[in-house]
C-alpha positions in Angstrom: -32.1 0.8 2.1 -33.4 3.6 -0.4 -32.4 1.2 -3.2 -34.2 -1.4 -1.8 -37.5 0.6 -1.3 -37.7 2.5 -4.6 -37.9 -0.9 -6.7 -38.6 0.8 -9.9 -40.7 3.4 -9.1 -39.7 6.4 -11.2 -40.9 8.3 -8.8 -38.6 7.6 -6.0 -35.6 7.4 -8.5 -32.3 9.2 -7.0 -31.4 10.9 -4.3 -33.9 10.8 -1.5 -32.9 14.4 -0.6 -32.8 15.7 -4.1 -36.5 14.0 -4.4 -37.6 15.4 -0.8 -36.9 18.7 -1.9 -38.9 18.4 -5.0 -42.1 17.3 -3.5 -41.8 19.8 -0.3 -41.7 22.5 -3.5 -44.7 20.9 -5.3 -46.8 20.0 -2.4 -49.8 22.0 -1.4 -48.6 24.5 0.5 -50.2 23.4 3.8 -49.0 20.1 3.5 -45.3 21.1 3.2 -45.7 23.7 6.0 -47.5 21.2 8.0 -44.2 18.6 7.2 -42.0 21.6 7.5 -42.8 22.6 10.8 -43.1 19.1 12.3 -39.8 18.4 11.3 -38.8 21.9 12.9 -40.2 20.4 16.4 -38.5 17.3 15.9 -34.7 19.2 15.6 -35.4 21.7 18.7 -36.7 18.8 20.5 -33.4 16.8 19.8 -30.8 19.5 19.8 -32.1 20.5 23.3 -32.3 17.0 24.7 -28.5 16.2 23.5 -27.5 19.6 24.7 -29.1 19.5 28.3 -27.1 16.1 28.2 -23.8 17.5 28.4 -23.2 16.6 24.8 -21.0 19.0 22.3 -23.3 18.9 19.4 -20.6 20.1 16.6 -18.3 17.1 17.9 -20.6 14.9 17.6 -21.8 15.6 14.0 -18.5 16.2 13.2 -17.6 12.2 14.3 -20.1 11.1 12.8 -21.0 12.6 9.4 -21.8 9.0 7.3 -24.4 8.2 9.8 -26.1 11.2 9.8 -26.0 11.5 6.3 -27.6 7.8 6.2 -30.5 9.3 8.8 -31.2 12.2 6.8 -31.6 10.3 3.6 -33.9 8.2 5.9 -35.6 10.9 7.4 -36.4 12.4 3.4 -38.0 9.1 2.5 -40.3 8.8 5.0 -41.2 13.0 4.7 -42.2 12.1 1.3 -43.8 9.3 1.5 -45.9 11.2 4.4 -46.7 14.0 2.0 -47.4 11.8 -0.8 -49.6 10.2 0.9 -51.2 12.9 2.5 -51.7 14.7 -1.0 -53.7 12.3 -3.2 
């Protein structure tokens, strides 16, 4: 998918993690704490949603590592498109 959606653009060249990281640190700093913290609500909201479901959270990212690796990269590109965005 991240292949697919850079098409050439230099600026979306590599990893989307590596790339995410690199804008959060060159962002206005209200922007990236704004991102930051959104992202923040999103992971207590689903850790405590799994968890109050029964589930083992460690077994499950254990089982299945590729496809949350796959979601992060997902989750990266969208992040900085949303800053991106935001900061022009």
């Amino acid at each position: 998918m991240w292949e697919e959606l850079n098409n050439g653009l230099e600026v979306l060249e590599g990893d989307p993690v590596k790339k995410w990281c690199e804008i959060m640190l060159n962002a206005s700093p209200t922007l990236a704490t704004k991102e930051l913290e959104k992202l923040l609500e999103m992971l207590a909201t689903y850790e405590l949603a799994y968890e109050e479901g029964g589930g083992d959270l460690r077994k499950f990212v254990h089982s299945n590592k590729e496809s949350i690796e796959a979601k992060k990269r997902d989750i990266a590109l969208h992040s900085s498109a949303k800053i991106l965005s935001e900061n022009e």
